[in-house]
C-alpha positions as CSV (number, residue, x, y, z in Angstrom):
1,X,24.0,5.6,11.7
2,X,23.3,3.2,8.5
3,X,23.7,-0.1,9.0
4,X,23.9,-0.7,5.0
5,X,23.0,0.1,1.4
6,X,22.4,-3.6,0.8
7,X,19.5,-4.1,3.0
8,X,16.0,-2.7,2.6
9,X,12.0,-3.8,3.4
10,X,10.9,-5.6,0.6
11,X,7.4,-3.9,1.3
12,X,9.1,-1.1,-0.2
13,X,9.5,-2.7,-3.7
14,X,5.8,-4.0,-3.3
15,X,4.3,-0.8,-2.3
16,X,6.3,0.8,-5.4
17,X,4.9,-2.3,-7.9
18,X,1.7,-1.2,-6.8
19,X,1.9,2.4,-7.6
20,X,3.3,1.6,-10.8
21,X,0.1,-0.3,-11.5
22,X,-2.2,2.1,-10.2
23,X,0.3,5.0,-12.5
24,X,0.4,6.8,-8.6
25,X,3.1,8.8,-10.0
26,X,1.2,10.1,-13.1
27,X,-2.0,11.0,-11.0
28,X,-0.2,12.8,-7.9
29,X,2.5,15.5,-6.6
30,X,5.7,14.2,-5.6
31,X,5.3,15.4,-2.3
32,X,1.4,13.6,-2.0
33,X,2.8,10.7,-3.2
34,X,6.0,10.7,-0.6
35,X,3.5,11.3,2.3
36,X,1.4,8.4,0.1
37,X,4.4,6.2,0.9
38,X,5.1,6.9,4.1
39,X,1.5,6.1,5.1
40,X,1.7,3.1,3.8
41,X,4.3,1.6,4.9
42,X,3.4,2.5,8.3
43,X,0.0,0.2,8.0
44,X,2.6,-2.6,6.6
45,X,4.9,-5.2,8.6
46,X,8.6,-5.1,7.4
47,X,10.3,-7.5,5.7
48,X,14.0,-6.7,5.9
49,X,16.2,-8.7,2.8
50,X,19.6,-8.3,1.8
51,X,19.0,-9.5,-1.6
52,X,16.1,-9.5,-4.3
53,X,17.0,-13.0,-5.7
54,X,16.6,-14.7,-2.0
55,X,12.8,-13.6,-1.9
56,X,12.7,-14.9,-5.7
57,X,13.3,-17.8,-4.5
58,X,12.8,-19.1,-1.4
59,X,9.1,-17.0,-0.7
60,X,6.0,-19.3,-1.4
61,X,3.9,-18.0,-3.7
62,X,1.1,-18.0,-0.8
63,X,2.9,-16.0,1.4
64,X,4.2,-13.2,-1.6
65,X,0.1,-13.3,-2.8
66,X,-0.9,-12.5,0.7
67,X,1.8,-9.9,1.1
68,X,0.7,-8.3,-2.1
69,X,-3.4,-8.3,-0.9
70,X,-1.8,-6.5,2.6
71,X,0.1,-4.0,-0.1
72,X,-3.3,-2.9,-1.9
73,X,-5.4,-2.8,1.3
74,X,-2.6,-0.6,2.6
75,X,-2.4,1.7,-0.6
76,X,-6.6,1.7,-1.0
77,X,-6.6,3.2,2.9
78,X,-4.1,5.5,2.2
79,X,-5.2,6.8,-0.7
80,X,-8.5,7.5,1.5
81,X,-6.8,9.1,4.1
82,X,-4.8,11.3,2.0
83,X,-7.9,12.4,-0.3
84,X,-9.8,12.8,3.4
85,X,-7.0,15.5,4.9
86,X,-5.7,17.6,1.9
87,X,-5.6,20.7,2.6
């Protein structure tokens, strides 16, 4: 069942800002990079929103920095793990 097409994890967005930076996409396979994902996201807590423009603006800048560290810890492990178990 889907509940909706309006709500996601805003970790996903994150996660994908940081791949972008990192040009993830570029360096990998799409299928390394879809098992990259799922890995981690699985290391991050969720953060369910309906819409982009209420974490705009009602999420501190503290919190959304902090959030961001947990994104590039999470990406810097996976990308270990992955590299450590390819076949």
């Amino acid at each position: 069942m889907k509940i909706s097409d309006d709500i996601h994890n805003y970790y996903e967005n994150l996660v994908g800002e940081q791949f972008d930076e990192l040009g993830i996409e570029d360096k990998y396979e799409s299928d390394f990079v879809a098992d990259l994902t799922c890995i981690v996201l699985n290391q991050l807590p969720t953060r369910y929103i309906r819409h982009e423009v209420d974490m705009a603006f009602y999420l501190p800048a503290s919190e959304r920095f902090e959030m961001e560290s947990k994104v590039k810890v999470a990406v810097q492990k996976g990308l270990e793990f992955m590299k450590a178990h390819r076949e």
